[in-house]
Each structure stands twice: as structure tokens, then as C-alpha cells.
N, C-alpha and C positions, 0 to 999 in steps of 0.2 A: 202646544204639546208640553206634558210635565214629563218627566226622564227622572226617576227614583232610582239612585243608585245606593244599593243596600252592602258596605262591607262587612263581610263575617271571619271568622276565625273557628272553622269545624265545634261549630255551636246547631247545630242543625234546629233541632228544634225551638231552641229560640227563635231565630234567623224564620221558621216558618210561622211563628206566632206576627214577627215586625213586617212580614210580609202580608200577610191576613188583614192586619189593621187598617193597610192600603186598601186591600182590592174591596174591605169593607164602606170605604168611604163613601161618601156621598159627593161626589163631584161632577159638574156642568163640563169640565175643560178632558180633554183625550188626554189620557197619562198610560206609564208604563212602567214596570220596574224591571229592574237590572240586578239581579244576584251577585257579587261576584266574594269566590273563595277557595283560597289555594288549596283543600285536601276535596279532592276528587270522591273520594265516598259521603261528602256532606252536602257536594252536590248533586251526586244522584237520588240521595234520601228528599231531597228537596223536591226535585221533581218524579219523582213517586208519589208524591203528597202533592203539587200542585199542577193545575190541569187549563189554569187562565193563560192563555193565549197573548195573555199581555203581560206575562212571566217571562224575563227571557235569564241565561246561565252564562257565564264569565268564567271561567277555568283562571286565575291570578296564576302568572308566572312566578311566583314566589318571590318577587325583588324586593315587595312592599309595600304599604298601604299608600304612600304618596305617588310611589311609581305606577298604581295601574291605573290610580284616578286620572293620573295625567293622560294617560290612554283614553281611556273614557269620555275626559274632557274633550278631547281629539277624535277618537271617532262619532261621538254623539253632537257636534258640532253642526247646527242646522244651518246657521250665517242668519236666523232670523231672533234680534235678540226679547221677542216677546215670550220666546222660550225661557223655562224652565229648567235647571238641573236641581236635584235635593239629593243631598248626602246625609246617610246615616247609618249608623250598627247594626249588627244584627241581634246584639245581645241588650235594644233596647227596644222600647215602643211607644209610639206618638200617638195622640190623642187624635177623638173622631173628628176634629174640625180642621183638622192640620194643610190637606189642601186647598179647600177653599180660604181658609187667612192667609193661604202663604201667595195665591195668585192672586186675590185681593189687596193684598200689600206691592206686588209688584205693577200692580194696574198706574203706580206714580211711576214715571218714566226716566223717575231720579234715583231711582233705588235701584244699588248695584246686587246685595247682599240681604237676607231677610234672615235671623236666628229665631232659633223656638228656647223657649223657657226650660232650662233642665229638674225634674222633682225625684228630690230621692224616692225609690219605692220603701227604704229600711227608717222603720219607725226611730222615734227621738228616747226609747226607751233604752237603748244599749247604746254605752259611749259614741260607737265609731257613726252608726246611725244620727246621732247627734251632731257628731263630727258635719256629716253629708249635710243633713240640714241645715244648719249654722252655714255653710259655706255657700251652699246653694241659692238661699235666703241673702248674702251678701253680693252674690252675682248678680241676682235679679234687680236689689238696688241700683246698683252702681249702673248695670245696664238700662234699666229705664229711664235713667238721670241721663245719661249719654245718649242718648235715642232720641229723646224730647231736645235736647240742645241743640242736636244735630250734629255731634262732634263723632271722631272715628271711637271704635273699640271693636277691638276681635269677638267671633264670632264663638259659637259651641259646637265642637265636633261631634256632640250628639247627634244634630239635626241643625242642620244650615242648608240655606238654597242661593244660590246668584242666577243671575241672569246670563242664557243662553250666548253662544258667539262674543264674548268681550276680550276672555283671556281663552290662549289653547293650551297655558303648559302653568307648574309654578316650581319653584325651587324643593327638592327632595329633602333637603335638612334642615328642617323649621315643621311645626306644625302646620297642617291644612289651614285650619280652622283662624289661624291666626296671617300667614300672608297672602292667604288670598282676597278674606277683604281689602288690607292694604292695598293689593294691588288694583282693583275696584277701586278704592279710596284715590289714589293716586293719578288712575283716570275720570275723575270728576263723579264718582257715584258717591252716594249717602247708603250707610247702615241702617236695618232697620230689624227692631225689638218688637218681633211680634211677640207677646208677652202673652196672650190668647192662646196659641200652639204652645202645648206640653210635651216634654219630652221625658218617659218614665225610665230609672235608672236605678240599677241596683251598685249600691257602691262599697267597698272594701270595708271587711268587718272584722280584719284584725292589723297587727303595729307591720307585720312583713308585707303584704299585700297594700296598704294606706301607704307604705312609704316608697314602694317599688313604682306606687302608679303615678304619684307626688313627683317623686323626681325626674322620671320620664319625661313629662311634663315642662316642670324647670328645665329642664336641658333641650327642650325644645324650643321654648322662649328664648332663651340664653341666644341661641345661634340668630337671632332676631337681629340681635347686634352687630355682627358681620355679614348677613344676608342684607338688611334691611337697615342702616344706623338709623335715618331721620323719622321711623314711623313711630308714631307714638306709641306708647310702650303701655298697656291698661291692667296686664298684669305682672306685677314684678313686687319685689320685698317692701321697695318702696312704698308702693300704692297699698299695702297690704295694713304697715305702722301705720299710714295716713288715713286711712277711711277706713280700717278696720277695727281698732280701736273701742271705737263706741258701741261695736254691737254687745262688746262685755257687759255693757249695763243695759243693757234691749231686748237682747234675744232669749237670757237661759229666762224659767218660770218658775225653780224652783231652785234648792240647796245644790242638790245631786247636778242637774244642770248648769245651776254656774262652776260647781268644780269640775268637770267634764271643760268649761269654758278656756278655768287657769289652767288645765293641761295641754289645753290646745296651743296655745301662745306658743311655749318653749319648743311643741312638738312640731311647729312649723318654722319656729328660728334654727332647730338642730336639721330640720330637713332641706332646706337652702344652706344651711353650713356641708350638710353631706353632696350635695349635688352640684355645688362650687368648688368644692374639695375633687369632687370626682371631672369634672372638666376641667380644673387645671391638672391633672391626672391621662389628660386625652381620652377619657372615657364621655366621647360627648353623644351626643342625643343621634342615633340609628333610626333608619325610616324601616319601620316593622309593623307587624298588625299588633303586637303586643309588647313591644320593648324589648330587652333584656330577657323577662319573664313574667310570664302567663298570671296573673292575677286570679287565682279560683277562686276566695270567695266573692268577685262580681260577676260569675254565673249565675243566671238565672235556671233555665230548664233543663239542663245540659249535663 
């Protein structure tokens, strides 16, 4: 059995696009998706609009997006772990092959964690789209180098799945995406890049929205440190100087593009200067659907 649990933030129509994609799929194995989202009128429009049977509706107590998954975790718990769970948005969408790579990847009995490849939907013609690109393109390296090694590295809160029955709960102040492979990792599982699975994403297309989602983000990792010391750490400033570097001379194709490039540099060294600033400030990373603040231009339909 696959268990799709789809979180939304009163996006409805999105949210009924990412669900569509599923029940479009083509898949051999029983699956089901799970809606879940705290404003009550986005889920009734949802189910107005959906009539599959293998739709089911989640009312979020409003605590958080880490707090209901850990529910979910917990009651979707079969104790059989050839099971399935997959986590994702609702204000994104996964390509048509996404369940059969992802049970096909779990078929190795070593694999704790399976990520899907994130693709911006915002073309490389306007900075910030560049931005998405350029960064997206650096993920997927680094992740398929680590995959193939066989070494750990967090996961995409786009679209990630683990394996059924292993963990029931995970810590609320860290990202998902990032301690729960850990903790898979920890108990003797391997990561795994299915790189096959797409995950389409529309990402922040101006300086307030890019930097509110950015350091979110950071201060999620950050709490990594005191949640987690020993787990290797895949993204941080560090790793960022060291392997990131070279895509200056790789990635832009044109003039316009590599100055989009040099603006990036500083734009991510002043956004870890603001999000270190703001943690030793006590302003650290809150488990929320949306942080701080609501990010509009990464609406898609809505």
C-alpha cells in the first residue's frame, strides 16, 4: 500500500491539480491519498471537486506542518514496512511516472528514503527564475554524486517517500525533509535519488519572497545542530563556497546570465548573514505551513 500525504496551505485549486496527477497515474500497487489542510473551506471545495474514493480529508489542527505529519506518521502506521508513505504540497506536481519509480526503488530492502528531483516551472528568462534554475541544477548534482556513493544527504520537501513502520514520530523544530532521513540513516537505511521522479515547482519571483523562503529554510537547518550534532550536514554555507563555486563558469549561457550569476553570490552570503543574525536574535525557525510569511509569488493557481 502507497499512503500519499499531500500538505496544503488553503491553495485549493492547486492542491486539486497535485492530486489529479496521482489518481492519473498508472500504477500496479493499491495507493491512496490523504489531503490534509487547516482552513476548512479549502477543504470542502476539494471535495466538491473530488469523488475518488481513495481521496480521503484531514482537518490540520493548526499546530503545523511537522506536527500533523507526525500524526499521520502515527496513525497511517501499518507495522508492515513494505509499505509506503510519500510527502508532498499541494502547491506542487509530480510527474506521471512518480509512483511506479518510487515503489521500484523501494523494492531494495536497503532503502530507507527515496527523493524526487525538484524542476522549476519559472523559465531562466527573468533573474529570480534563473535564480531557481541555477540552484535546482546544483541540487540535482550534488544529489546524484551522493546517491551513487551511497553516502547520506537530506531529502526534498517537495516529494520524498520512506518506508512504512520504521519511525512513528520526528522532532518538530528542524525540517522534515532533512531529520527524517537522518533518522532512517541512523537506523542502518540508505538514501535514495530517484532522479527519474519530477517534482514541478514554481519558485519566488521577487528580492521579499526569495529571501523570506531562503531563510526559513536556514533556520531550519541551523536547529540541525542542536537536534542532531553528528549527522552530516549537506546543506550549509559551507558546502555551498565548496561545490558551488564552479557552477559560475558552467551554468549561465550568456552575458545576462552570468550577471544574474555575480548577483547571486552576495545574495546568498547577505541571506545567511540575515538568518544568523536573526537566530542569534532568538528568531529561530517555527514549524508552520508557511513560516513567518506566506510567500505569494510561489502560487501557482490560487
Amino acid at each position: 500500500m502507497i499512503t500519499i500525504v499531500i500538505t496544503s496551505y488553503n491553495e485549493p485549486k492547486a492542491t486539486l491539480k497535485a492530486v489529479n496527477v496521482f489518481l492519473q497515474q498508472n500504477s500496479k500497487e493499491k495507493f491512496r491519498v490523504i489531503v490534509v489542510d487547516p482552513h476548512q473551506e479549502a477543504i470542502d471545495f476539494l471535495k466538491s471537486h473530488i469523488t475518488n474514493k481513495n481521496v480521503e480529508f484531514f482537518l490540520d489542527p493548526g499546530e503545523g506542518k511537522s506536527y500533523a505529519l507526525n500524526l499521520l506518521i502515527q496513525e497511517n502506521a501499518t507495522g508492515d514496512k513494505k509499505d509506503i508513505l510519500i510527502f508532498t504540497d499541494g502547491d506542487v506536481y509530480a510527474s506521471e511516472n512518480a509512483l511506479e519509480e518510487i515503489k521500484k526503488a523501494f523494492d531494495n530492502p536497503r532503502i530507507g528514503c527515496v527523493t524526487a528531483r525538484p524542476v522549476s516551472i519559472d523559465g531562466r528568462n527573468t533573474k529570480y527564475g534563473y535564480w531557481a534554475n541555477f540552484a535546482f541544477e546544483g541540487v540535482h548534482r550534488a544529489r546524484s554524486k551522493l546517491s551513487r556513493a551511497g553516502r547520506f544527504f537530506e531529502c526534498s520537501g517537495y516529494l520524498f517517500a520512506i518506508r512504512n513502520s520504521v519511525i512513528y514520530d520526528f522532532p518538530l523544530e528542524t525540517s522534515e525533509d532533512s531529520i527524517i532521513p537522518y533518522l532512517f540513516w541512523k537506523k542502518g537505511y540508505k538514501i535514495y535519488y530517484a532522479e527519474k521522479v519530477e517534482v514541478y515547482v514554481k519558485n519566488p519571483s521577487n528580492w521579499q519572497d526569495w529571501l523570506a523562503q531562503k531563510i526559513r529554510n536556514i533556520k531550519g537547518h541551523e536547529n540541525l545542530t542542536k537536534i542532531a550534532p553528528d549527522m552530516p550536514r549537506t546543506k550549509s554555507l559551507k558546502n555551498e563556497i565548496l561545490y558551488g563555486w564552479y557552477f559560475l563558469f558552467i551554468f549561465p549561457k550568456n552575458f545576462r546570465e552570468l550577471w544574474w550569476t555575480l548577483q547571486l553570490y552576495p545574495a546568498r552570503l547577505y541571506l545567511y548573514f540575515k538568518a544568523f543574525r536573526e537566530i542569534k536574535k532568538n528568531k529561530t525557525y517555527r514549524d508552520g505551513w508557511r513560516g513567518e510569511s506566506v510567500t505569494e509569488s510561489t502560487k501557482t493557481l490560487d
